[in-house]
Every structure is written in C-alpha cells, then in structure tokens.
N, CA, C and O atoms as a Tripos MOL2 file, in Angstrom:
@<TRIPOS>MOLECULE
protein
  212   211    53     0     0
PROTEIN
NO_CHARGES

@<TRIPOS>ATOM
      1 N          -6.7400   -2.5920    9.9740 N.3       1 UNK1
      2 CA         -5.9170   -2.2570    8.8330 C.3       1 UNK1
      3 C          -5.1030   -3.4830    8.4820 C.2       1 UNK1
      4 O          -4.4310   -4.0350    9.3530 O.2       1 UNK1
      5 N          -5.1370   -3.8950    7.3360 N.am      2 UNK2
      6 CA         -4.1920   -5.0820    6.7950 C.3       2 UNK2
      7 C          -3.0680   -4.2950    5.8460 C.2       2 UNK2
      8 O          -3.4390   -3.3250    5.1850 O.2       2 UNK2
      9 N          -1.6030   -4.7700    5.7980 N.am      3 UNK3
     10 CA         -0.8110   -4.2450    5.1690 C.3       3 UNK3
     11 C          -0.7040   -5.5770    3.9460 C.2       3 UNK3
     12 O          -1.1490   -6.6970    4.1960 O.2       3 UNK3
     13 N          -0.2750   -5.3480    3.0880 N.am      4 UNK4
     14 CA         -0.0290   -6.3850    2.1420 C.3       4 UNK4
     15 C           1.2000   -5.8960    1.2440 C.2       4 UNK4
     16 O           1.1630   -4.9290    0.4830 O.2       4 UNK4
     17 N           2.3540   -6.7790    1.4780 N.am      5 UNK5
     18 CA          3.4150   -6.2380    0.6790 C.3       5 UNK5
     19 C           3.3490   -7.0410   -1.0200 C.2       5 UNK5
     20 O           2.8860   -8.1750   -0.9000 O.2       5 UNK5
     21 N           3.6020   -6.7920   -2.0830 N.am      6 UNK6
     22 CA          3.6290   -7.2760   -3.1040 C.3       6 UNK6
     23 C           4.0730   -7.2060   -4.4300 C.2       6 UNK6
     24 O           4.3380   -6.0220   -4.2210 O.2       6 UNK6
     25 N           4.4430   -7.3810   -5.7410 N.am      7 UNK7
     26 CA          5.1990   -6.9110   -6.5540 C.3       7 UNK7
     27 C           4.6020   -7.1070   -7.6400 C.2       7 UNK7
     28 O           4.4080   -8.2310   -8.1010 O.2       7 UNK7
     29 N           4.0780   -5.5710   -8.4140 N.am      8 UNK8
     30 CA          3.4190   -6.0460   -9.5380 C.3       8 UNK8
     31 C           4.0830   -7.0480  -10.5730 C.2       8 UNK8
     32 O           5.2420   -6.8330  -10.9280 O.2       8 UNK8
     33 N           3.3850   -8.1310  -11.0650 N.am      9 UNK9
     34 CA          3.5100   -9.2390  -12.1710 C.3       9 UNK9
     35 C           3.3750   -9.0490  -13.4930 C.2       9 UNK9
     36 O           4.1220   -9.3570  -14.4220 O.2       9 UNK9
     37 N           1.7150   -8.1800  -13.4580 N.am     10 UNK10
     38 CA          1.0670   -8.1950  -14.6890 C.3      10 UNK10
     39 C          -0.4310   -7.6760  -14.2440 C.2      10 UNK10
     40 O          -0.8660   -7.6330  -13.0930 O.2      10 UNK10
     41 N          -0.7580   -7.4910  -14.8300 N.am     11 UNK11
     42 CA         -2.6160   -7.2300  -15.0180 C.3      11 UNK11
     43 C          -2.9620   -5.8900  -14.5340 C.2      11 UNK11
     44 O          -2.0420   -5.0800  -14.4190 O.2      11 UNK11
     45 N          -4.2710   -5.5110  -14.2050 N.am     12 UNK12
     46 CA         -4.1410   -3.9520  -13.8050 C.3      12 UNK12
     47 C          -5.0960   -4.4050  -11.8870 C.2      12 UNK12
     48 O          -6.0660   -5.1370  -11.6960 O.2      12 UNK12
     49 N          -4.3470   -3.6720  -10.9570 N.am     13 UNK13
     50 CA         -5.2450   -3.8170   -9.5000 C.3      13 UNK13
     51 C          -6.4430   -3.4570   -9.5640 C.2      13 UNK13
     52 O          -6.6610   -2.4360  -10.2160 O.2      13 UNK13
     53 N          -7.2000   -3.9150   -9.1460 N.am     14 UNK14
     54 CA         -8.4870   -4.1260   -8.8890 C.3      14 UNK14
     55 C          -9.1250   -4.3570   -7.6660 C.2      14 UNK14
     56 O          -8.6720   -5.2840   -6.9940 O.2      14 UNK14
     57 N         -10.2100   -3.6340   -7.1620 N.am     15 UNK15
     58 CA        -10.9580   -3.9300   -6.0300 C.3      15 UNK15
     59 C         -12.2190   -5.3870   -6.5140 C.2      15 UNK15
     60 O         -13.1150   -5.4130   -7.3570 O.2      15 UNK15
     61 N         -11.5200   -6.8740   -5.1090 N.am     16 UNK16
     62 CA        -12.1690   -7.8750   -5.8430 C.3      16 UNK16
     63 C         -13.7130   -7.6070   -4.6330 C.2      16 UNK16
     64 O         -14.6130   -8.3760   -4.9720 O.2      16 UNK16
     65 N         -13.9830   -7.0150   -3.8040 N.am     17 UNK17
     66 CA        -14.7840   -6.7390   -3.0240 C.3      17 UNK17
     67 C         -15.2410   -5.6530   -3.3050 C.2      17 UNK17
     68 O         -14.4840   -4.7630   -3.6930 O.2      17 UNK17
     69 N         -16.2300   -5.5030   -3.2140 N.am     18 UNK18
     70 CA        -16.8300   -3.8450   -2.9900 C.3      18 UNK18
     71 C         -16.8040   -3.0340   -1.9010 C.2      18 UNK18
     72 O         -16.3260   -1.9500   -1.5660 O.2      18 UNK18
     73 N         -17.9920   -4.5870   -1.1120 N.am     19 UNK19
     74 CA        -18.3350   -4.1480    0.6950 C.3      19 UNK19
     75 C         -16.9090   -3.5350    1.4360 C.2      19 UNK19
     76 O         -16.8660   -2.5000    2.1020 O.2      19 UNK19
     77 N         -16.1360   -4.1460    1.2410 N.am     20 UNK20
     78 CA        -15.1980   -4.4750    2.0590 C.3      20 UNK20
     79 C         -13.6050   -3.1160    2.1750 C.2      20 UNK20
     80 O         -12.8830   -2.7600    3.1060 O.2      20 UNK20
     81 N         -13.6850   -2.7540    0.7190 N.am     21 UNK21
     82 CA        -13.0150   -1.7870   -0.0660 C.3      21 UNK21
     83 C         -13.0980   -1.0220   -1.0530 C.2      21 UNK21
     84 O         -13.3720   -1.6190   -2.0940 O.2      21 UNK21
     85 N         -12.9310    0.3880   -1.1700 N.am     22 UNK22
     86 CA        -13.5330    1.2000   -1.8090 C.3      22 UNK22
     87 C         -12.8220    1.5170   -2.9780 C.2      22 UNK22
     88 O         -13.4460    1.9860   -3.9300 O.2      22 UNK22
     89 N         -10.9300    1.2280   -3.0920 N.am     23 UNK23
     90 CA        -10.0920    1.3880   -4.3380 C.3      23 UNK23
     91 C          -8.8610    0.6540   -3.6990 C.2      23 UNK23
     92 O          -8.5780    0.0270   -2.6780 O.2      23 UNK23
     93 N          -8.2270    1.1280   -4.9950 N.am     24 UNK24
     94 CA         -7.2430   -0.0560   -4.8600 C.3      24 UNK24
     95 C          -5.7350    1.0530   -5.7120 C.2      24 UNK24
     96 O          -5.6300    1.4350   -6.8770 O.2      24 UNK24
     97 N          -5.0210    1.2130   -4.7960 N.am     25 UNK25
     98 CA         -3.8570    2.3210   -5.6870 C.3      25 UNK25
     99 C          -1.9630    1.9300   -6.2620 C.2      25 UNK25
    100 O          -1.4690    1.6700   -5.1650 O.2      25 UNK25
    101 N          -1.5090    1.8710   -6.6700 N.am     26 UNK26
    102 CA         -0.1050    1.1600   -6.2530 C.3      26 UNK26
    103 C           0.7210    2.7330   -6.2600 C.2      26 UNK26
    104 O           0.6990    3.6530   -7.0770 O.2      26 UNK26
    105 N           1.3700    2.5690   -5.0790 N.am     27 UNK27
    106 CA          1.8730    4.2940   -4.4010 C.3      27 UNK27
    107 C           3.7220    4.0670   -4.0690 C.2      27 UNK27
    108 O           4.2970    3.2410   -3.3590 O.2      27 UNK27
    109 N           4.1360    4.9330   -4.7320 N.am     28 UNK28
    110 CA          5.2790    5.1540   -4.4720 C.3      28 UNK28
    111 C           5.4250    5.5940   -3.2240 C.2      28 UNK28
    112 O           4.4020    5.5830   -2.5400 O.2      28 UNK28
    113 N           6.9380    6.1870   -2.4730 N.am     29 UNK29
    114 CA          6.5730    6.8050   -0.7650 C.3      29 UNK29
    115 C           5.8960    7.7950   -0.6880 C.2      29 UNK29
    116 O           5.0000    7.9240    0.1460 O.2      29 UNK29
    117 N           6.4060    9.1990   -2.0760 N.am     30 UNK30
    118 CA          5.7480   10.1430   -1.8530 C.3      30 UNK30
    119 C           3.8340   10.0710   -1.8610 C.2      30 UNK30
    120 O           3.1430   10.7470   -1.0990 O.2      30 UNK30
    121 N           3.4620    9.4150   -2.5610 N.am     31 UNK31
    122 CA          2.1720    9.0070   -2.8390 C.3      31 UNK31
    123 C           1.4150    8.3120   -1.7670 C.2      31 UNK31
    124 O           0.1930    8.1920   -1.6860 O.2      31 UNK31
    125 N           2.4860    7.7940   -0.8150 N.am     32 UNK32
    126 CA          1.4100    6.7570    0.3380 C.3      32 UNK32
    127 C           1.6710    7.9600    1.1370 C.2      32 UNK32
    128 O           0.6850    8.1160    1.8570 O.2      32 UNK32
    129 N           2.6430    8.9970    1.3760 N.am     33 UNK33
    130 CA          2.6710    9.3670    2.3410 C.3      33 UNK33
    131 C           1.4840   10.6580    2.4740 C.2      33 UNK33
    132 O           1.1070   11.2580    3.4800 O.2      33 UNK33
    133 N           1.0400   10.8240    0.9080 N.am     34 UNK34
    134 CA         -0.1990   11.7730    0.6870 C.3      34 UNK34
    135 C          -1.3560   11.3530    0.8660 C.2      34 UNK34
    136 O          -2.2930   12.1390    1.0020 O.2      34 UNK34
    137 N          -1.5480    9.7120    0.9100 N.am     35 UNK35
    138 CA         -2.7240    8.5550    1.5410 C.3      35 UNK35
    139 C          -2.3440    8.0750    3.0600 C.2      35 UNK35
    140 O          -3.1520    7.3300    3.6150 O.2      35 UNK35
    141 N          -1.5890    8.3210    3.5070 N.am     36 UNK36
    142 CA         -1.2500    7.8350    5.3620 C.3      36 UNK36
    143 C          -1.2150    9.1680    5.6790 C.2      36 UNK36
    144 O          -0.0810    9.5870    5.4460 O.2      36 UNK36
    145 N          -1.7190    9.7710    5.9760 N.am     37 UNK37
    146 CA         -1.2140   11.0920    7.3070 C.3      37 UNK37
    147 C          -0.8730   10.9970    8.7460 C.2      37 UNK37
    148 O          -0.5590   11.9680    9.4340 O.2      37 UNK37
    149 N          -0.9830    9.2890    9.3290 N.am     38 UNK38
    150 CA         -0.5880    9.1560   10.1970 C.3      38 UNK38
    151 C           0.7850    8.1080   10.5160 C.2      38 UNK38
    152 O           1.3670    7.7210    9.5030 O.2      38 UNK38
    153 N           1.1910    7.7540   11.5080 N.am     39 UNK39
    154 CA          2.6370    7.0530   11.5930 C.3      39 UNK39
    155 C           2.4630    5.5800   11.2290 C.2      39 UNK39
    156 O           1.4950    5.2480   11.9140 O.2      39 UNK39
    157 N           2.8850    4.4400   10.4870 N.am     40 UNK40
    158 CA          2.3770    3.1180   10.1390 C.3      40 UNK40
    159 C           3.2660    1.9580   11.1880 C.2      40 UNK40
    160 O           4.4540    2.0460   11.4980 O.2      40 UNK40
    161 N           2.4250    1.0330   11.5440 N.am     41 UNK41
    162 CA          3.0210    0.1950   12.5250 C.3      41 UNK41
    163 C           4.4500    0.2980   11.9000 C.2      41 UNK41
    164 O           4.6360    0.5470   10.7090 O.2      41 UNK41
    165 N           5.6470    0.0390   13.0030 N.am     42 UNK42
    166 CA          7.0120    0.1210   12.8960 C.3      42 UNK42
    167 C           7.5260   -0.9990   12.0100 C.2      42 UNK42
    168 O           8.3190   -0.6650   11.1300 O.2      42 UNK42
    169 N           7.2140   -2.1900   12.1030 N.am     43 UNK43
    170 CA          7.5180   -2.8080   10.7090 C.3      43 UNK43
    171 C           7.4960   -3.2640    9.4170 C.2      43 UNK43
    172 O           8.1930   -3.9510    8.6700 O.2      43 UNK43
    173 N           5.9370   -2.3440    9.3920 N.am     44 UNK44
    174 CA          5.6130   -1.8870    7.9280 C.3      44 UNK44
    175 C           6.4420   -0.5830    7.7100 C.2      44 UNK44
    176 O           6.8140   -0.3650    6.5570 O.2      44 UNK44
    177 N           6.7070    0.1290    8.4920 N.am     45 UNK45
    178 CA          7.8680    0.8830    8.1490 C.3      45 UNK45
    179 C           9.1020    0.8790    7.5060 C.2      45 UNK45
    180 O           9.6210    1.4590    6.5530 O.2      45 UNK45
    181 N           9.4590   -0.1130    8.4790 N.am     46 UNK46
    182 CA         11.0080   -0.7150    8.2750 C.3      46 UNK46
    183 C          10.6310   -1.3840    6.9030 C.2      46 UNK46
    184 O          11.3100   -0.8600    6.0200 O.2      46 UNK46
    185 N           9.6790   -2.4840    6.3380 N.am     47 UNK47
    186 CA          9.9530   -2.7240    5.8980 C.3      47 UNK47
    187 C           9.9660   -1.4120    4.5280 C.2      47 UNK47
    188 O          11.0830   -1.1410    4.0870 O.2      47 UNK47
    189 N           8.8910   -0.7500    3.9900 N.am     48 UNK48
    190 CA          9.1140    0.3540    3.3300 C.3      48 UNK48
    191 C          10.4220    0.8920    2.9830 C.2      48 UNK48
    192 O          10.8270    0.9190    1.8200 O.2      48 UNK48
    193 N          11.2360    1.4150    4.2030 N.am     49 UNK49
    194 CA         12.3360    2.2740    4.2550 C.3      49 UNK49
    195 C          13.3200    0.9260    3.7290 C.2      49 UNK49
    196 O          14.3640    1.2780    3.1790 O.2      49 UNK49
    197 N          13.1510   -0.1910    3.8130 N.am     50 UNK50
    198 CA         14.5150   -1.3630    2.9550 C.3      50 UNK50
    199 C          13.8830   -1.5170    1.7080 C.2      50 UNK50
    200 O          14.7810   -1.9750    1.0020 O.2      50 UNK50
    201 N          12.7800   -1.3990    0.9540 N.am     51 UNK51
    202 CA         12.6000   -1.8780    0.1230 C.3      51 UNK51
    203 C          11.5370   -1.2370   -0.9400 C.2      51 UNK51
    204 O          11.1740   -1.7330   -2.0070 O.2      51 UNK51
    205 N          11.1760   -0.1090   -0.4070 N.am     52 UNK52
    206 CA         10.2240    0.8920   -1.3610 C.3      52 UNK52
    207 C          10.9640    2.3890   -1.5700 C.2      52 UNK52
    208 O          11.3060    3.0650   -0.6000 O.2      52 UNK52
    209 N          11.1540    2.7920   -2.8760 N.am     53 UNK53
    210 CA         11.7750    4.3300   -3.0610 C.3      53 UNK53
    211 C          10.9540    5.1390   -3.4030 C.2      53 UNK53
    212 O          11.2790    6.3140   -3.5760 O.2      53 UNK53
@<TRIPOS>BOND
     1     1     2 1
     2     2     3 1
     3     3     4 2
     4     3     5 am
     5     5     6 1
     6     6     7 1
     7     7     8 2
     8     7     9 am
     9     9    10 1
    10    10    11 1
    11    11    12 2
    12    11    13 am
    13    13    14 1
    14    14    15 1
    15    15    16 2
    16    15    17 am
    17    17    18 1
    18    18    19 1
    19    19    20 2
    20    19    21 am
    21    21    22 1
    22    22    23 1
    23    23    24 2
    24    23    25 am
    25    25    26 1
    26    26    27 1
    27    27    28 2
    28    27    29 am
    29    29    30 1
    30    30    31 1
    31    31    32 2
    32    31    33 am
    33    33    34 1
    34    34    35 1
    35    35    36 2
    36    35    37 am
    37    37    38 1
    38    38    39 1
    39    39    40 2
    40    39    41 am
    41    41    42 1
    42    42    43 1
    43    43    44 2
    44    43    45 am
    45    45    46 1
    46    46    47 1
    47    47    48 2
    48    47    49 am
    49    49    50 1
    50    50    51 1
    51    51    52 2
    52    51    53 am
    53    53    54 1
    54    54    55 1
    55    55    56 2
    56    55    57 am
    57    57    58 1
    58    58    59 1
    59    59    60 2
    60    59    61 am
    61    61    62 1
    62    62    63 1
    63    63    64 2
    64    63    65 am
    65    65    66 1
    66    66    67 1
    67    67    68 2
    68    67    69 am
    69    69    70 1
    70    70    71 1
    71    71    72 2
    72    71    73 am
    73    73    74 1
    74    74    75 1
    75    75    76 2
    76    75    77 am
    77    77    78 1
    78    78    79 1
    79    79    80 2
    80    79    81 am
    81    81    82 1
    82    82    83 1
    83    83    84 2
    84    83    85 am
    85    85    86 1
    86    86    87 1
    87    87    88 2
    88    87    89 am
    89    89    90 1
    90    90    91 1
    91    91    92 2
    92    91    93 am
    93    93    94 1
    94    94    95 1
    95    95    96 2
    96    95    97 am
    97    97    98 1
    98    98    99 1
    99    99   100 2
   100    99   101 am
   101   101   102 1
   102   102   103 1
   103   103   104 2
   104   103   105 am
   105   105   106 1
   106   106   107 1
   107   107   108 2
   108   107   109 am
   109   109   110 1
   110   110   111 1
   111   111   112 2
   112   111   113 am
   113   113   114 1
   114   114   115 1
   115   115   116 2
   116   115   117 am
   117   117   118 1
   118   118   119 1
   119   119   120 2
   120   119   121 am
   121   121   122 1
   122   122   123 1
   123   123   124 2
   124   123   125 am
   125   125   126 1
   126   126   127 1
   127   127   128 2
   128   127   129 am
   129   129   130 1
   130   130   131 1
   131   131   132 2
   132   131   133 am
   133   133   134 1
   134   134   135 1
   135   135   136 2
   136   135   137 am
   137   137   138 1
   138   138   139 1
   139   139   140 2
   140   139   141 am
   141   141   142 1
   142   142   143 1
   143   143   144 2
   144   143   145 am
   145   145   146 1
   146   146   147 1
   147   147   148 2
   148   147   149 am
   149   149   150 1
   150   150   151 1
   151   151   152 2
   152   151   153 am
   153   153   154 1
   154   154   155 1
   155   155   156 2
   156   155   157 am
   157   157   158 1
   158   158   159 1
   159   159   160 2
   160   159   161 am
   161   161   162 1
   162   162   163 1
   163   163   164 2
   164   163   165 am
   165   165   166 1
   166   166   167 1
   167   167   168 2
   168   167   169 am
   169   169   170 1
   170   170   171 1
   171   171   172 2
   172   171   173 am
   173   173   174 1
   174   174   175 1
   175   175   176 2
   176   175   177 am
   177   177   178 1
   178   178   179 1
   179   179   180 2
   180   179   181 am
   181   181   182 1
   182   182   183 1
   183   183   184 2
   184   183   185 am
   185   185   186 1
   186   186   187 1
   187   187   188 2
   188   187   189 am
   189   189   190 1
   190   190   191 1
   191   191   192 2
   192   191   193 am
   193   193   194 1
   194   194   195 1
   195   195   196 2
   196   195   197 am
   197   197   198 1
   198   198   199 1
   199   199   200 2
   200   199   201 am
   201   201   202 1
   202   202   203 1
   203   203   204 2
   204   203   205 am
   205   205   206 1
   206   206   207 1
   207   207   208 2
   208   207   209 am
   209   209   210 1
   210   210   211 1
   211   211   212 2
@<TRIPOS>SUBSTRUCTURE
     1 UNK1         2 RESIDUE 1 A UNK
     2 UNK2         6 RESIDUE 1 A UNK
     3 UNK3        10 RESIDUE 1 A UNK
     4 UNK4        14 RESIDUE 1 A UNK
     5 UNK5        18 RESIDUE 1 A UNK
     6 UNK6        22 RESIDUE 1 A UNK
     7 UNK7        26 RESIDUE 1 A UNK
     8 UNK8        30 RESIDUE 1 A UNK
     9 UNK9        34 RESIDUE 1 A UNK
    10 UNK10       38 RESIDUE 1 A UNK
    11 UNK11       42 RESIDUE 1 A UNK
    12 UNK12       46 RESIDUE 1 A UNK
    13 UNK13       50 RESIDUE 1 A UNK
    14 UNK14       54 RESIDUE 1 A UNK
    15 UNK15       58 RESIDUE 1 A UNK
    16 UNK16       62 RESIDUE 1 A UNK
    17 UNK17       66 RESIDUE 1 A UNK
    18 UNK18       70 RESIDUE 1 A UNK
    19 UNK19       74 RESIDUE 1 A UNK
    20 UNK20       78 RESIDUE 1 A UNK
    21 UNK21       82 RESIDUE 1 A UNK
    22 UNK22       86 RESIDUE 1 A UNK
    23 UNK23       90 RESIDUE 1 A UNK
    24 UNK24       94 RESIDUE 1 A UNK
    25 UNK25       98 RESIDUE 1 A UNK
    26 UNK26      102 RESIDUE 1 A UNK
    27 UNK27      106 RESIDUE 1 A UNK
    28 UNK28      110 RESIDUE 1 A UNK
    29 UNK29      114 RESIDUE 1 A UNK
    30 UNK30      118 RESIDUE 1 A UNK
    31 UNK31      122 RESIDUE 1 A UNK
    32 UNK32      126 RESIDUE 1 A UNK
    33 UNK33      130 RESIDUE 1 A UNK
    34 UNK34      134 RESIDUE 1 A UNK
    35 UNK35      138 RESIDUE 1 A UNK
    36 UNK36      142 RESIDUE 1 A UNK
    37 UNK37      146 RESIDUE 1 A UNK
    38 UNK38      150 RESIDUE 1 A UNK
    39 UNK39      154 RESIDUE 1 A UNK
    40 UNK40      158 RESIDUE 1 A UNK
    41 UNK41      162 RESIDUE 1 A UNK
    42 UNK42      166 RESIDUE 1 A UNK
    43 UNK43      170 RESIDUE 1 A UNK
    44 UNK44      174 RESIDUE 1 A UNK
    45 UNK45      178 RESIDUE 1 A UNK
    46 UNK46      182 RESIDUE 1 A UNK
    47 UNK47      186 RESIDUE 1 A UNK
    48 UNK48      190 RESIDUE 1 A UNK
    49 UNK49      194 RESIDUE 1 A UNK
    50 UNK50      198 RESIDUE 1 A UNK
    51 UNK51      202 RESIDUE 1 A UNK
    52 UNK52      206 RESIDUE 1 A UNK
    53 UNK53      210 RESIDUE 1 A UNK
C-alpha cells in the first residue's frame, strides 16, 4: 500500500497506469472511511486527523 498525501492544483485525477491501479478517487474522511474498513498505519493517521476534515 502506498499513501500519497497531496493538494488538488487543477486538472481532473486520473489513473496514469492501468496494470498497476484500477481508479483513482479524491475522499473526504467520511468517504475514505467508506473505502478503508480497516485501521491505516498510525502516521497516515495522524497525519489525516491534523490536516483532512
């Protein structure tokens, strides 16, 4: 699992792989937490809980 923190700029997300990845979503908490059903390493957490609403 790779986490990638980032801030939309401009343009619309896109899957640049196929093989590799199947979609591509930008998720508020309630929304990741309906795509994670399980607990996320602790400092992708932390960071979430300082900086995503």
């Amino acid at each position: 699992m790779i986490y990638v923190a980032c801030d939309v700029v401009s343009g619309t997300a896109r899957v640049g792989e196929e093989e590799g990845l199947a979609e591509v979503a930008w998720c508020d908490r309630a929304t990741l937490a309906e795509h994670v059903l399980y607990p996320l390493f602790g400092p992708v957490q932390e960071h979430l809980d300082a900086n995503v609403r």
